[in-house]
C-alpha positions as CSV (number, residue, x, y, z in Angstrom):
1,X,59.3,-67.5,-78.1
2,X,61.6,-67.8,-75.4
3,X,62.1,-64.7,-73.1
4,X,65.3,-64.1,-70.5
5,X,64.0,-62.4,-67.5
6,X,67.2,-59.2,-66.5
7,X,67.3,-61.1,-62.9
8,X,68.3,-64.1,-64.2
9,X,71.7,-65.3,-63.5
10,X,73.9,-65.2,-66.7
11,X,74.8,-68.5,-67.5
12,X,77.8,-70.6,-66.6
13,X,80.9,-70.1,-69.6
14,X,83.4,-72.4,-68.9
15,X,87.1,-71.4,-68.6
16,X,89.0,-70.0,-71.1
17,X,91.1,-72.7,-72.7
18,X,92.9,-71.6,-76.0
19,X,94.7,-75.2,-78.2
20,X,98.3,-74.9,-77.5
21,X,100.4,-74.6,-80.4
22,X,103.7,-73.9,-81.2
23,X,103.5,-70.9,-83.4
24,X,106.4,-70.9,-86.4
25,X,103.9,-68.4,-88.4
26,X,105.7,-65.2,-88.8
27,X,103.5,-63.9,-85.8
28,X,103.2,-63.9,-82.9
29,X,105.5,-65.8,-81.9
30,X,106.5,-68.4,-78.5
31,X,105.9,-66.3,-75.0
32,X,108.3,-66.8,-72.6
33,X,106.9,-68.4,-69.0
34,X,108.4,-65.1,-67.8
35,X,106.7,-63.3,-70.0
36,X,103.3,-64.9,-68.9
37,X,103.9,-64.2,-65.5
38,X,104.7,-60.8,-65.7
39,X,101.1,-60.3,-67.2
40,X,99.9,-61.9,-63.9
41,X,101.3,-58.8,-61.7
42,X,98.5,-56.5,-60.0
43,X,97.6,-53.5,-62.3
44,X,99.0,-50.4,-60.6
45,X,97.6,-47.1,-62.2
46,X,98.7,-45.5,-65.5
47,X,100.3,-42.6,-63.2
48,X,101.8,-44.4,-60.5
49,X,105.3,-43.9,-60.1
50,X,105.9,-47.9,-60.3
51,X,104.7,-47.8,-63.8
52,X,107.6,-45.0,-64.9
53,X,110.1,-46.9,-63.5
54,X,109.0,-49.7,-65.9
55,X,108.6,-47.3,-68.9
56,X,112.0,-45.9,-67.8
57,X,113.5,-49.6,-68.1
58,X,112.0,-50.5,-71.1
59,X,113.3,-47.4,-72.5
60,X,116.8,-48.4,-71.2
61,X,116.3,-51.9,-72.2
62,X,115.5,-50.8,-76.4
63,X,118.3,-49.1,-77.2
64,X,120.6,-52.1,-77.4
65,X,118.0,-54.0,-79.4
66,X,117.6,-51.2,-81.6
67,X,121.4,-51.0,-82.2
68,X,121.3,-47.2,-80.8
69,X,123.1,-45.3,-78.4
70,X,121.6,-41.5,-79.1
71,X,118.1,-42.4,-80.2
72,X,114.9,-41.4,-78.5
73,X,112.6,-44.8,-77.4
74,X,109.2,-44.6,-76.7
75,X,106.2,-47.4,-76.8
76,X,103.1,-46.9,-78.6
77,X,100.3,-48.5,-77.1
78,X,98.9,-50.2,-80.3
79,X,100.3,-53.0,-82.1
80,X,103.1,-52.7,-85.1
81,X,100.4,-50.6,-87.7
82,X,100.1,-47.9,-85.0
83,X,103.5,-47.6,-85.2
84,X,103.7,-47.3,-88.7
85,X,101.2,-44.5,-88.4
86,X,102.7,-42.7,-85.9
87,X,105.8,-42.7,-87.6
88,X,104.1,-41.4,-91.2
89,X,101.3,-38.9,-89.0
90,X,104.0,-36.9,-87.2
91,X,106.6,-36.4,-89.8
92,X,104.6,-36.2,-93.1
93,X,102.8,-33.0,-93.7
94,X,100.5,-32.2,-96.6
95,X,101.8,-31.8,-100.1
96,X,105.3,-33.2,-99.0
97,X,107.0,-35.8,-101.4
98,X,107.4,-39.2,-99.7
99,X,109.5,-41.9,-101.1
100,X,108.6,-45.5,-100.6
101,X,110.9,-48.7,-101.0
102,X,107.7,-50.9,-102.1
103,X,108.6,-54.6,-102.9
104,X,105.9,-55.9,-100.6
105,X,102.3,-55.4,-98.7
106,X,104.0,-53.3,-96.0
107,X,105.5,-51.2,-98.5
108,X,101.9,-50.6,-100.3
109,X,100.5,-50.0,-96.6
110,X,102.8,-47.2,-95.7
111,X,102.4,-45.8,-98.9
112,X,98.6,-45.6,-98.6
113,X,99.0,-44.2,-95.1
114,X,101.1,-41.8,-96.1
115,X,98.6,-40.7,-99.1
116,X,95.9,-40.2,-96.6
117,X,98.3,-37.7,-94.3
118,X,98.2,-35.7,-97.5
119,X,101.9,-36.7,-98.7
120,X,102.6,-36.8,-102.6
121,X,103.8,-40.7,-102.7
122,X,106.5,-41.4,-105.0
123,X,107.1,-45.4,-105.2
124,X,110.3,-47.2,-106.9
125,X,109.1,-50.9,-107.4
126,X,110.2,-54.4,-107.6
127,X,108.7,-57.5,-107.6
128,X,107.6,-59.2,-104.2
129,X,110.8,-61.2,-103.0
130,X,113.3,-58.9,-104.4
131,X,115.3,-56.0,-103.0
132,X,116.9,-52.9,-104.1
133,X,120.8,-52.4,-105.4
134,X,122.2,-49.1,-103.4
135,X,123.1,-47.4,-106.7
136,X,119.6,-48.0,-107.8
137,X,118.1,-46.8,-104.8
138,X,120.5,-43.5,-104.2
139,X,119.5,-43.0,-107.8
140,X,115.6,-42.7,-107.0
141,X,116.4,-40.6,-104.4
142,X,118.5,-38.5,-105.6
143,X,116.2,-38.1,-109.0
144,X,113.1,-37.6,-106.6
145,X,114.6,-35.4,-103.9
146,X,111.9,-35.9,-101.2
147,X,111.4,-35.0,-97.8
148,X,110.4,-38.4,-96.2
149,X,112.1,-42.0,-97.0
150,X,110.3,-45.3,-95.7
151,X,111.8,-48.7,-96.5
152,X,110.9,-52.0,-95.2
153,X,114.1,-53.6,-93.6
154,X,112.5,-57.1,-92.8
155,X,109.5,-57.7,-95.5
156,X,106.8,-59.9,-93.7
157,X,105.0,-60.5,-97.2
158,X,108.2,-62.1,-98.9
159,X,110.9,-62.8,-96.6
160,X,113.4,-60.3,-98.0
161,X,115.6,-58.5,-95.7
162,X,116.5,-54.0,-97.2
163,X,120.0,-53.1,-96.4
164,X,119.1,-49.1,-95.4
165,X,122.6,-47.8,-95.4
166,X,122.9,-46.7,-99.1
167,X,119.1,-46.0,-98.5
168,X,120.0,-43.6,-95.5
169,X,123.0,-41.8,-97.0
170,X,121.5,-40.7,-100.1
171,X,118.4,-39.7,-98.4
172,X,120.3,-37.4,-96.1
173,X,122.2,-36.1,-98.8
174,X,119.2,-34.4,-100.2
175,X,117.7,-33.5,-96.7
176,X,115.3,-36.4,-95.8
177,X,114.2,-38.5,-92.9
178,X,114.5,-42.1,-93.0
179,X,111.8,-44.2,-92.2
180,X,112.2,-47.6,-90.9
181,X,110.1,-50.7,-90.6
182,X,112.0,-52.9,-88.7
183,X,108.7,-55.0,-87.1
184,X,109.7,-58.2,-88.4
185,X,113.3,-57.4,-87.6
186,X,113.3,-56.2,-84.0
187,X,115.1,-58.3,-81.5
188,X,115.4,-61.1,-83.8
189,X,118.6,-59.8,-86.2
190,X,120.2,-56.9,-85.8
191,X,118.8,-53.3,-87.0
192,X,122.1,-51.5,-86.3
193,X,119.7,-48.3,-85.8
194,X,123.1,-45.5,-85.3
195,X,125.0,-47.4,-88.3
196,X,122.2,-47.8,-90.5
197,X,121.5,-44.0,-90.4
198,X,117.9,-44.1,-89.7
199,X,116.0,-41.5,-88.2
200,X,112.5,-43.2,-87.2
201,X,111.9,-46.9,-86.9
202,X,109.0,-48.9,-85.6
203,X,109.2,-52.9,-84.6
204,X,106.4,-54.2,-82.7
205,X,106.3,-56.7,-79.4
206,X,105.0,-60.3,-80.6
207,X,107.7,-61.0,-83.3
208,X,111.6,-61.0,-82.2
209,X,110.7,-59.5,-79.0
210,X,108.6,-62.7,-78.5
211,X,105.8,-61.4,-76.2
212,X,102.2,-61.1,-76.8
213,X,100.9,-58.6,-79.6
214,X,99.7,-54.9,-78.7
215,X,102.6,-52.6,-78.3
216,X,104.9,-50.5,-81.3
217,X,108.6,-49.8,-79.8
218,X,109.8,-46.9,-81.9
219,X,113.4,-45.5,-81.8
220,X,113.9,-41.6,-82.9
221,X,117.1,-39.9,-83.9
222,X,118.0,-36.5,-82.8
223,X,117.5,-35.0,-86.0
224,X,114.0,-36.8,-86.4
225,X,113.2,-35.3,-82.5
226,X,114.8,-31.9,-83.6
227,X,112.3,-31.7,-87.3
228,X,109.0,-33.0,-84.9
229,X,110.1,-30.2,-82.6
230,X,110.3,-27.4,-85.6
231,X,107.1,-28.8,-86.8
232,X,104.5,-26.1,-86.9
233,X,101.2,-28.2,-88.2
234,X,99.0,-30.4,-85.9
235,X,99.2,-34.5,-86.8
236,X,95.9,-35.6,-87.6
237,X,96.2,-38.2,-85.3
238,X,95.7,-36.9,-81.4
239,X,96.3,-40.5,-80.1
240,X,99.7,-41.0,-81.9
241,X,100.6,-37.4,-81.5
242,X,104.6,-38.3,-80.5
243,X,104.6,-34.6,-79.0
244,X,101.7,-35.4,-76.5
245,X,103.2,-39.0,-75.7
246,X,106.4,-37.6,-74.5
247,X,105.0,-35.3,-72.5
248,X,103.3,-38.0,-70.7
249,X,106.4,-40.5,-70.3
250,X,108.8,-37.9,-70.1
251,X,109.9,-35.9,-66.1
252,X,106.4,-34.5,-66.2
253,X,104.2,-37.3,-66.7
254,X,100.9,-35.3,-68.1
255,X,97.7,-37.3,-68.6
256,X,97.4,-38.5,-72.3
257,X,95.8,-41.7,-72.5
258,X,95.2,-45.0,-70.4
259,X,98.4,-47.1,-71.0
260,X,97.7,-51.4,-71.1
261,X,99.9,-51.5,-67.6
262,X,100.2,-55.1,-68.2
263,X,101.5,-54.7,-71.8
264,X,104.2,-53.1,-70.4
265,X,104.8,-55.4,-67.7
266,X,105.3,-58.0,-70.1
267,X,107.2,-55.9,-72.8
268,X,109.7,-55.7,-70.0
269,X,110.6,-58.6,-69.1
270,X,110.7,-60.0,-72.4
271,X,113.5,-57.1,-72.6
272,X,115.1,-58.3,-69.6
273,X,115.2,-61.6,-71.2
274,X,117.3,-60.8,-74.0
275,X,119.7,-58.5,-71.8
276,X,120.3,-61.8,-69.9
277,X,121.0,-64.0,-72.8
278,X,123.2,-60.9,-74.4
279,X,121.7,-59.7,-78.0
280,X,124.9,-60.7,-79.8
281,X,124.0,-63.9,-78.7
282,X,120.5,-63.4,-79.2
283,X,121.5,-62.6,-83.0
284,X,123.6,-65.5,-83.6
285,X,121.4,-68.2,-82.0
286,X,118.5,-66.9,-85.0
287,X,121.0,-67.2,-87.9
288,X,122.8,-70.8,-86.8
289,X,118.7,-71.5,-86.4
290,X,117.9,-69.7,-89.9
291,X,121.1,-71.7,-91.5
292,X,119.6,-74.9,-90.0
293,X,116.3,-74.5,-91.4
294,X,117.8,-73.4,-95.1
295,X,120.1,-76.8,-95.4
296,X,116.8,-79.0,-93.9
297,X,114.4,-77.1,-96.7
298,X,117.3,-78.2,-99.2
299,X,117.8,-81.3,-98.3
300,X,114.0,-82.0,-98.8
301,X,114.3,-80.8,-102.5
302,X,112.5,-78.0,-101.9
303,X,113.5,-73.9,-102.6
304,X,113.5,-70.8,-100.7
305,X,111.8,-68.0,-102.6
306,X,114.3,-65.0,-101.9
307,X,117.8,-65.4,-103.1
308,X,120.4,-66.2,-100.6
309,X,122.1,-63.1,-99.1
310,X,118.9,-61.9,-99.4
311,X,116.4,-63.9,-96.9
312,X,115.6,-62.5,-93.3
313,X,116.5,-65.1,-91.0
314,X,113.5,-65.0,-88.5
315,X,111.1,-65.0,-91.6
316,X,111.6,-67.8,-94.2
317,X,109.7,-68.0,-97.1
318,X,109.5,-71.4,-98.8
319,X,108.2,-72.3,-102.1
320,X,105.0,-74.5,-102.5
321,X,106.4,-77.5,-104.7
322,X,104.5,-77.6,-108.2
323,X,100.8,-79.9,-107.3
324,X,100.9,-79.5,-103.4
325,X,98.0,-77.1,-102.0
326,X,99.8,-75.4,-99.6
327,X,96.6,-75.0,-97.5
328,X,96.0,-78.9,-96.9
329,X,99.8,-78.7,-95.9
330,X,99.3,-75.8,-93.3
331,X,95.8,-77.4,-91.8
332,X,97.2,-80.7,-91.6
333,X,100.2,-79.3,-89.5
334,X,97.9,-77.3,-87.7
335,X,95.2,-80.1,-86.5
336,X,97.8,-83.4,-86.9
337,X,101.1,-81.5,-84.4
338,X,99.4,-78.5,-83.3
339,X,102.0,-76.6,-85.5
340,X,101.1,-73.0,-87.2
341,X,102.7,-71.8,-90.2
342,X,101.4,-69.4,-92.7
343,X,100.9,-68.9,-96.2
344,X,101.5,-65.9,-98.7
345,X,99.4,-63.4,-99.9
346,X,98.8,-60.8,-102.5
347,X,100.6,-62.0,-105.6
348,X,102.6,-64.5,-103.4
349,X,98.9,-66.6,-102.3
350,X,99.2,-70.5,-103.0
351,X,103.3,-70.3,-103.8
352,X,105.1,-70.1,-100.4
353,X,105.0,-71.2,-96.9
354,X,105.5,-68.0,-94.6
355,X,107.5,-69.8,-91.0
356,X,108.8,-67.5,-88.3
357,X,111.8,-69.1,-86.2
358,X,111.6,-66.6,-83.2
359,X,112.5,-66.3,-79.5
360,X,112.2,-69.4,-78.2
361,X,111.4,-71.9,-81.1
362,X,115.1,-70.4,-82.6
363,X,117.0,-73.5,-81.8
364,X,118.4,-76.2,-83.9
365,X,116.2,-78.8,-81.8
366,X,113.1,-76.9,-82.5
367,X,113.9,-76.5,-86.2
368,X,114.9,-79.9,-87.0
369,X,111.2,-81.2,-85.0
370,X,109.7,-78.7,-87.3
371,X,111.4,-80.2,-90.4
372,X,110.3,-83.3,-89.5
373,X,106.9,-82.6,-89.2
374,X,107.1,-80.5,-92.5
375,X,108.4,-83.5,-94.2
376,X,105.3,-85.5,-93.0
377,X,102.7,-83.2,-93.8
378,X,104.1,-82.4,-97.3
379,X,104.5,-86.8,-98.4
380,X,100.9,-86.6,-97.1
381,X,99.7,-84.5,-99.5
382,X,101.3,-86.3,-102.5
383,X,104.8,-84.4,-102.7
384,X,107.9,-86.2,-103.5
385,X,111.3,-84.8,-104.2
386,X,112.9,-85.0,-107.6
C-alpha cells in the first residue's frame, strides 16, 4: 500500500498546453489575440469603480450589436443557458400560457424551462430544419392568446434562421412579450432588436461575439423593463433575479454576486473589436463568407439541409452523403488538420455536419482552406460525388 505523507510536496504538473485548433464547430468560436490579452489584465475587485466603467462600455458597446437604440443591456454571468433562464424566470409566472416556436433542441429547452417556472407551455411544431410562415405563426398566436412568446431566431440544432417580425406583431396584438434567442445569432448577422419587435433577447459571448464561453448579453425593451417592474411575485431564481442584477450594475452598485472580472475584460474588447471593424461590415463579411461556403458545399455535390432563404449564415448545416459516417469524417479532420466541426443531434444525429464560420475564420480564405480539407477528409472515407 502506498501512503502520501500531508508534508510532502505536491508533485510537479507540467504546464497547461491545450492542441490548437481552428474551431469551425458552431461553438466557441476563434478568439481574437486582443481578446486573449485582455484576459491577461490584473483582476481589480467586483466593486471597484474600474470594473463599472467596463460594464458601462460594454453596455454602450451591445446596443449596436443588438440592433437597439432604447433597450436595456445587461450581462449575466453564466454562459448562453443562464440567459435563457433568466429570460423565462423573471417574466414567466405560474399558471401563465407560454407559447414556444419549437423546430429545434433550443426550442424543447426553453419549453422545459419554462414548465418548471410553473408556465402552461403551449408548443406549435415543425420538423427540425424548418421554420414558420408569418400567417401560420400569427395564427397560433392569435388562437392561443398567451402571455409569453419565445422563438429561436438562429437554431443551433439545424441551422435555420426565425424571422420574429410577424412573430412580434401578433404577439403584441394580444398583449405578450416576446422572447428571443438570438445566441447563435449575436454579433454574427444582424438581430435588428428595435425592428424586430422584441422585448427580451439573450445571445451569449463565444459564438459571433467570438470570445471565450461564460457570459449571456441580454437586451430588454421598455415594455419588458416596465412588466418586471409591475411584477409582484419573487423569480425562483435569486442568482438570475434581473431586479437584483440591476441594482448592482446600475448608479448604486449594491453587492449581488462576485462578477468573473476577467470575463468582462474580455467581453469588452471583443466589443471594441467589432465597433472598429463597423458591424455593417461585420454583417456583410459573414454572409460573402456564408455564400462562399454554400457554392464550395455545391460544387462538391453535396446539400445543405435547410432550404435556401432559410439557412443562418454563421451556422451551416450540411448533409452527410448516403454511406459516409459522418464521425470518421469529423475525427479525421480533427486529428489529420487540427480542424473541429460538429455533428447533429436529436433526430438530426449521423445526417449533417454542424460548421460555424465566425469572427475571425469568416473569410473567403479561411473557408476555401476549410473546403479543401473537407473535400480530403470526406474522398478518405469512401465518398465520391455523383
Amino acid at each position: 500500500m502506498v501512503t502520501t505523507r500531508l508534508d510532502e510536496p505536491a508533485r510537479a504538473l507540467s504546464t497547461t498546453e491545450p492542441p490548437r485548433r481552428l474551431l469551425f464547430g458552431p461553438g466557441p468560436s476563434m478568439v481574437h489575440p486582443r481578446v486573449y490579452a485582455a484576459l491577461s489584465k490584473p483582476i481589480v475587485g467586483h466593486l471597484d469603480p474600474y470594473f463599472f466603467t467596463v460594464m458601462d462600455d460594454i453596455q454602450r458597446l451591445l446596443r449596436p450589436v443588438f440592433g437597439t437604440a432604447s433597450a436595456f443591456t445587461l450581462v449575466i454571468s453564466g454562459t448562453g443557458s443562464a440567459g435563457m433562464e433568466a429570460a423565462v424566470s423573471n417574466f414567466v409566472e405560474p399558471g401563465a400560457k407560454f407559447a414556444v416556436f419549437a423546430n429545434g433542441y433550443f426550442c424543447d429547452r426553453i419549453s422545459e424551462m419554462a414548465r418548471r417556472q410553473g408556465a402552461k407551455v403551449v408548443r406549435l411544431e415543425k420538423p427540425w430544419g424548418e421554420t414558420f410562415p408569418d400567417a401560420e405563426a400569427a395564427d397560433f398566436l392569435r388562437r392561443e392568446r398567451p402571455a409569453l412568446v419565445a422563438y429561436v431566431h438562429a437554431e443551433t440544432s439545424t441551422g435555420a434562421l426565425q424571422p420574429g417580425k410577424a412573430i412580434c406583431a401578433a404577439a403584441h396584438e394580444v398583449g405578450a412579450l416576446v422572447i428571443a434567442d438570438v445566441v447563435t445569432s449575436l454579433g454574427g448577422l444582424p438581430v435588428n432588436f428595435d425592428g424586430t419587435g422584441i422585448d427580451i433577447a439573450y445571445g451569449c459571448s463565444q459564438k459571433g461575439l467570438s470570445c471565450p464561453p461564460g457570459l449571456a448579453p441580454m437586451a430588454l425593451s421598455p415594455r419588458a423593463m416596465e412588466r418586471l417592474r409591475a411584477r409582484t411575485t419573487t423569480p425562483h431564481s435569486w442568482y438570475l433575479d434581473i431586479k437584483l442584477l440591476c441594482e448592482y450594475y446600475d448608479a448604486g452598485h449594491r453587492y449581488h454576486h462576485t462578477a468573473p472580472i476577467s470575463m468582462f475584460y474580455a467581453l469588452r474588447e471583443a466589443l471594441a473589436l467589432i465597433a472598429e471593424e463597423g458591424i455593417a461590415q461585420r454583417f456583410e463579411r459573414h454572409q460573402r463568407a456564408h455564400l462562399t461556403f454554400v457554392k464550395g458545399i455545391e460544387a462538391m455535390g453535396l446539400r445543405m439541409h435547410v432550404a435556401e432563404g432559410h439557412r443562418i449564415p454563421t451556422l451551416n448545416t450540411v448533409s452527410v452523403p448516403k454511406g459516409v459516417d459522418d464521425a470518421k469524417v469529423r475525427r479525421r479532420l480533427l486529428e489529420k488538420q487540427g480542424i473541429e466541426i460538429l455533428g447533429g443531434f436529436g433526430p438530426l444525429a449521423g445526417k449533417v455536419f454542424r460548421i460555424g464560420i465566425m469572427g475571425p475564420l469568416a473569410t473567403e480564405e479561411h473557408v476555401r482552406s476549410l473546403l479543401q480539407a473537407l473535400e480530403e477528409a470526406l474522398r478518405a472515407e469512401g465518398y465520391r460525388a455523383s
